[in-house]
C-alpha positions as CSV (number, residue, x, y, z in Angstrom):
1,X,11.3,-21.6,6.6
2,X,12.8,-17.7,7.4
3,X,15.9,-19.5,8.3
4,X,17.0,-20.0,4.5
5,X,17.1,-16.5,4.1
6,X,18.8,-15.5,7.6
7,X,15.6,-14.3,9.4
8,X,14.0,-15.7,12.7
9,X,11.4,-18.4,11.8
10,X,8.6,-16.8,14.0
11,X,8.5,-13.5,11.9
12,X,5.2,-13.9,10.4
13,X,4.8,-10.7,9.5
14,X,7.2,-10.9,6.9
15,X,6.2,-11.6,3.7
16,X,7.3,-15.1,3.0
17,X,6.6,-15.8,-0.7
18,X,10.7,-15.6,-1.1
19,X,11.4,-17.6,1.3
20,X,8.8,-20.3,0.7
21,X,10.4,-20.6,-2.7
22,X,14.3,-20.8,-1.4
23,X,13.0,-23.7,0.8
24,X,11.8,-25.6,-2.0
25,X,14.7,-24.9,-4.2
26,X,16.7,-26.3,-1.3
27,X,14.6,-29.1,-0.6
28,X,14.9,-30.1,-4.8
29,X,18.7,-29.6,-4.4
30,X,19.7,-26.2,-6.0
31,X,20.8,-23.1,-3.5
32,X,18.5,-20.1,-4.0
33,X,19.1,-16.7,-3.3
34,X,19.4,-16.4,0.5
35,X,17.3,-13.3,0.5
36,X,13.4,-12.8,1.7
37,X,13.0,-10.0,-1.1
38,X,11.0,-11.6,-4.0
39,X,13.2,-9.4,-7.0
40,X,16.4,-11.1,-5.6
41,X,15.3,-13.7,-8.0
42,X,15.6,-11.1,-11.0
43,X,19.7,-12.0,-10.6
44,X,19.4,-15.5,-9.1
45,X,22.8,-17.0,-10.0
46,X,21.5,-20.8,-10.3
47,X,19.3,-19.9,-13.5
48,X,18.9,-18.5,-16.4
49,X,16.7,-15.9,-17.8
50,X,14.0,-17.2,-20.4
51,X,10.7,-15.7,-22.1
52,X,7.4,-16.5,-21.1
53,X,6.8,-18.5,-23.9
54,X,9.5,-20.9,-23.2
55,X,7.8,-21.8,-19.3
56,X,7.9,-25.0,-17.6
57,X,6.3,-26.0,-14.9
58,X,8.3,-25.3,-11.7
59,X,9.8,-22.5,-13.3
60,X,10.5,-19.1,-10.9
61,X,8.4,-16.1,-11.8
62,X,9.1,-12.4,-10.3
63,X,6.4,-9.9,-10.3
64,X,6.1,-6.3,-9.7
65,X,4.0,-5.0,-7.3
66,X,3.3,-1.3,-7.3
67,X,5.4,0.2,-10.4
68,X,8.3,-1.9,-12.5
69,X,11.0,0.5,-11.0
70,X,9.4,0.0,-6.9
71,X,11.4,-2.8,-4.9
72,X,7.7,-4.7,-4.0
73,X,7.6,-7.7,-5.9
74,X,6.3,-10.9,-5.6
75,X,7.4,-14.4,-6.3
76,X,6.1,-18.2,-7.3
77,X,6.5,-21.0,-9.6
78,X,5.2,-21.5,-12.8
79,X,1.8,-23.6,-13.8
80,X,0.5,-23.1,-16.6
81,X,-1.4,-20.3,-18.5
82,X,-4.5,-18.0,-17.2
83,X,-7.7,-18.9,-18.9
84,X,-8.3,-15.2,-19.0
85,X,-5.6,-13.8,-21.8
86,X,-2.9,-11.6,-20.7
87,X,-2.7,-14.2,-17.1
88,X,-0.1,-17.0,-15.8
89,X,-0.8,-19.7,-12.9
90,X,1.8,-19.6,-10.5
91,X,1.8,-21.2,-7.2
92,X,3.1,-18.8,-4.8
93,X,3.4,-18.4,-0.7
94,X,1.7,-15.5,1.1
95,X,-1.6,-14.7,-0.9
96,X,-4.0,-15.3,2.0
97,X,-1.3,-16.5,4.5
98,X,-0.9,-19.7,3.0
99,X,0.7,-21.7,-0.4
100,X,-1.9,-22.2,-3.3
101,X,-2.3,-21.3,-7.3
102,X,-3.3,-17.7,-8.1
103,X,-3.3,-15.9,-11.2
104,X,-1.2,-12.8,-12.2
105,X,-1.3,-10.7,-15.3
106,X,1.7,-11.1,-17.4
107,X,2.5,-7.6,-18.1
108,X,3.7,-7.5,-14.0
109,X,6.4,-10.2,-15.2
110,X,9.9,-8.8,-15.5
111,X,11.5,-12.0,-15.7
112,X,11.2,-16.3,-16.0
113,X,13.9,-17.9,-14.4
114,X,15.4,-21.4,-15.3
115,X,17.4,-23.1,-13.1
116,X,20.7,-23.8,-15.1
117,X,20.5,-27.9,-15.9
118,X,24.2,-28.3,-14.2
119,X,22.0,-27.1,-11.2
120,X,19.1,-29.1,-11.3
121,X,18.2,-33.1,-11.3
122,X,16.0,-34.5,-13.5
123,X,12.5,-33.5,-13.0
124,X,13.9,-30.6,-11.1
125,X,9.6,-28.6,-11.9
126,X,8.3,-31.9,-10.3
127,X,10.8,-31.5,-7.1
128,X,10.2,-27.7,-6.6
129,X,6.6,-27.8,-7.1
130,X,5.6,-30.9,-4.5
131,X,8.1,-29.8,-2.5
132,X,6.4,-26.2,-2.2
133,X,3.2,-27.6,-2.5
134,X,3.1,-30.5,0.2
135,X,3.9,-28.2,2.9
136,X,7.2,-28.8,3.6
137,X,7.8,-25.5,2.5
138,X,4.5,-23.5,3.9
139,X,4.6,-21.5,6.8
């Protein structure tokens, strides 16, 4: 999976959650970003940037982890709403060592990213999220 963004597949130290999702945007047919650092998706160049309130499923969400200005981030696909206001589901990579669902509060979302249609195929949240969520782009 660390090959998509250039590092050695055994480094499991490094956090993955970037490179989970470049796998499945590879494996639905769009190129990602090439990097493991989760706020390289802030500029990713295959999407657009839309509002919260706009959010499919399958839909790339960057957090910020620390303080809005630190380089920490984190990184997943969009699910659906938190029960608890303020919160988004997002399936992410890393939380716990493996792929799942958490929940993040939305005031650590700097930006919702689209992939461009020209980019994608048809049911391009479908794609992304079984492909990330079948394995095929776990650890």
């Amino acid at each position: 999976m660390h090959g998509t963004v250039g590092l050695p597949d055994e480094a499991d130290e490094t956090a993955w959650c970037s490179s989970a999702v470049n796998l499945a945007a590879e494996q639905a047919g769009v190129t990602g970003t090439g990097s493991a650092d989760a706020r390289s998706w802030l500029t990713w160049s295959s999407s657009r940037p839309i509002s919260l309130e706009e959010a499919l499923h399958g839909d790339v969400v960057a957090f910020w982890r620390e303080s809005p200005r630190s380089w920490n981030g984190h990184l997943g696909l969009y699910v659906s709403p938190g029960a608890e206001e303020g919160t988004i589901h997002f399936l992410g990579g890393n939380p716990g060592g493996s792929v799942n669902v958490s929940i993040y509060r939305e005031d650590r979302l700097p930006c919702v990213r689209r992939v461009e249609r020209r980019y994608r195929q048809d049911g391009w949240g479908t794609s992304i999220l079984s492909a990330f969520a079948h394995g095929r782009s776990g650890k």
